[in-house]
C-alpha positions as CSV (number, residue, x, y, z in Angstrom):
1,X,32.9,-10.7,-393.7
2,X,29.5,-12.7,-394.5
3,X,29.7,-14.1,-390.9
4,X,30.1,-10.7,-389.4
5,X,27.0,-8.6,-391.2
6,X,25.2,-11.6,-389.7
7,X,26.5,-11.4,-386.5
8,X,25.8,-7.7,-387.1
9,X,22.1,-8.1,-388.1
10,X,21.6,-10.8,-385.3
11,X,22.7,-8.1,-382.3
12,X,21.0,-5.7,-384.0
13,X,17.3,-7.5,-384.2
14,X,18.2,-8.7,-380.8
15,X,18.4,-4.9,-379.4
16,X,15.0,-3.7,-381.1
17,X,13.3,-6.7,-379.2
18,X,15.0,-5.3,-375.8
19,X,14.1,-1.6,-376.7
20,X,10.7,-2.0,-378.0
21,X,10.1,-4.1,-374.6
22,X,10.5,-0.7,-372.5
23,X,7.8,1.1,-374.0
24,X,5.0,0.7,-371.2
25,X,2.4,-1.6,-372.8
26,X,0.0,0.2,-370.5
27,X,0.7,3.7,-372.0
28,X,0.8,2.3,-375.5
29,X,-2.7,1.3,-375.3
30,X,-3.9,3.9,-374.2
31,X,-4.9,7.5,-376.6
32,X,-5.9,9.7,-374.1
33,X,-4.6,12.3,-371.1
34,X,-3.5,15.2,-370.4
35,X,-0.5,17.9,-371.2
36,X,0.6,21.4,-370.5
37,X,3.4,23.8,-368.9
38,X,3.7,24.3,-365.3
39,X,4.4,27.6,-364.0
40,X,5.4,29.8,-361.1
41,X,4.3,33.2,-360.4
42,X,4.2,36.4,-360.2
43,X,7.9,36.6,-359.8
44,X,7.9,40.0,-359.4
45,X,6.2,42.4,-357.2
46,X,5.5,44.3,-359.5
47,X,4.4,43.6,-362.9
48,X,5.6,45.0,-366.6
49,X,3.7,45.5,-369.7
50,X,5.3,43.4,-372.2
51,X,6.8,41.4,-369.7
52,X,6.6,37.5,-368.5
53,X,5.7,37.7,-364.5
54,X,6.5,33.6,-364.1
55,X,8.8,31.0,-365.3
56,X,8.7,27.2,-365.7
57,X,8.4,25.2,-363.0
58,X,9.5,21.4,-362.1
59,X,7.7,20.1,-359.9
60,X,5.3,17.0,-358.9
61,X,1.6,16.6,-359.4
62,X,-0.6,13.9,-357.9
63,X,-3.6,12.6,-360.2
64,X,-6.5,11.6,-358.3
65,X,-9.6,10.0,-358.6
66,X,-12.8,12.5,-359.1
67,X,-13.7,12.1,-355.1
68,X,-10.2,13.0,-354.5
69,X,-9.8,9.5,-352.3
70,X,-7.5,7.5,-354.7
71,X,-4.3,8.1,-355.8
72,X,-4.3,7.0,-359.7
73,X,-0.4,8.4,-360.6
74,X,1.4,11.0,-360.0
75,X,3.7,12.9,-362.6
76,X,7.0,15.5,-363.0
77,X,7.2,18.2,-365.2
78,X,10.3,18.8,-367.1
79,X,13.1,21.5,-366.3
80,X,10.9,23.9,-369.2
81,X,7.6,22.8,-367.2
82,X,6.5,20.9,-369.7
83,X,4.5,17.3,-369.2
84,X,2.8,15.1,-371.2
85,X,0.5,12.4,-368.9
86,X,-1.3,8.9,-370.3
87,X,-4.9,8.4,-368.5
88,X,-8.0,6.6,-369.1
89,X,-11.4,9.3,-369.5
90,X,-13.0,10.2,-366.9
91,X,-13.1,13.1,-364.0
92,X,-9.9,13.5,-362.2
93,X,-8.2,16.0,-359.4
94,X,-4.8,17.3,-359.9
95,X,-3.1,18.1,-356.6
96,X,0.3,19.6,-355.7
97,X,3.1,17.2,-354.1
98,X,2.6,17.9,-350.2
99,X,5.0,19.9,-348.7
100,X,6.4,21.8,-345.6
101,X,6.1,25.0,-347.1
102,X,3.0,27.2,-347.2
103,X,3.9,28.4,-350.6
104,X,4.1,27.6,-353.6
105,X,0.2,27.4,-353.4
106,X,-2.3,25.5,-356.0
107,X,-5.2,24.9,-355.3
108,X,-6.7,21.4,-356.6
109,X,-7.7,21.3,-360.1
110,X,-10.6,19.0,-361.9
111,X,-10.1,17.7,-365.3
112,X,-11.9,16.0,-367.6
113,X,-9.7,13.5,-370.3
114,X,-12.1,12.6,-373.1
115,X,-11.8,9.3,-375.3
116,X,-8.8,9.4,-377.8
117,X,-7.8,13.0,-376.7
118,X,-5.2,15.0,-374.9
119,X,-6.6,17.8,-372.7
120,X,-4.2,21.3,-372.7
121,X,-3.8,21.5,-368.6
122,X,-1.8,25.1,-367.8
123,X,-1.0,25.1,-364.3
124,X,-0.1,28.0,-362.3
125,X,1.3,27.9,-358.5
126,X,1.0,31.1,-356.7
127,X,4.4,32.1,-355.6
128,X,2.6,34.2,-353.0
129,X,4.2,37.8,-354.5
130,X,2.4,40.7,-354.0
């Protein structure tokens, strides 16, 4: 019984080392970003008083450096829009993922990420409704 809480203990320690080896060390180190909720809209023609006119959207964003000529990552929100994005401070450019279709639109967005701060980035792609 001995020999098998041992066993036991062993697998387990050996599974923590494993796990703790997947955290990007990159991300760990670093304390900054951005985060937010991605959204699509007006989904209606017509909008309601009291009523949401967009809804979550999944989609990908491309992070780019402040001139807009490098490529630093690129992200996806989740099925509720959210995201949740580790960068270094500075100036950056958020772009859409290029695509064949004229619409979804958004238009390029410049943030600033701040030493040892996350940044609330809403994002809204017009659906093009009128």
């Amino acid at each position: 019984m001995k020999k098998a809480i041992f066993i036991f203990l062993i697998l387990t320690l050996i599974a923590i080392f494993i796990l703790s080896g997947c955290i990007s060390k990159k991300d760990e180190k670093l304390k900054s970003g951005i985060f937010g909720i991605i959204s699509l809209g007006p989904i209606t023609p017509v909008e309601k008083v009291g009523e949401k006119n967009s809804k979550p959207y999944k989609t990908i964003i491309i992070v780019k450096s402040e001139n807009g000529l490098k490529v630093i990552t690129n992200f996806s929100s989740n099925d509720d829009g959210s995201f949740k994005v580790y960068l270094k401070p500075g100036s950056y450019i958020l772009e859409p993922q290029k695509s064949t279709s004229p619409f979804p639109i958004l238009k390029p967005i410049k943030v600033e990420v701040i030493e040892n701060q996350f940044i609330e980035v809403n994002i809204t792609f017009d659906t093009g409704i009128r």
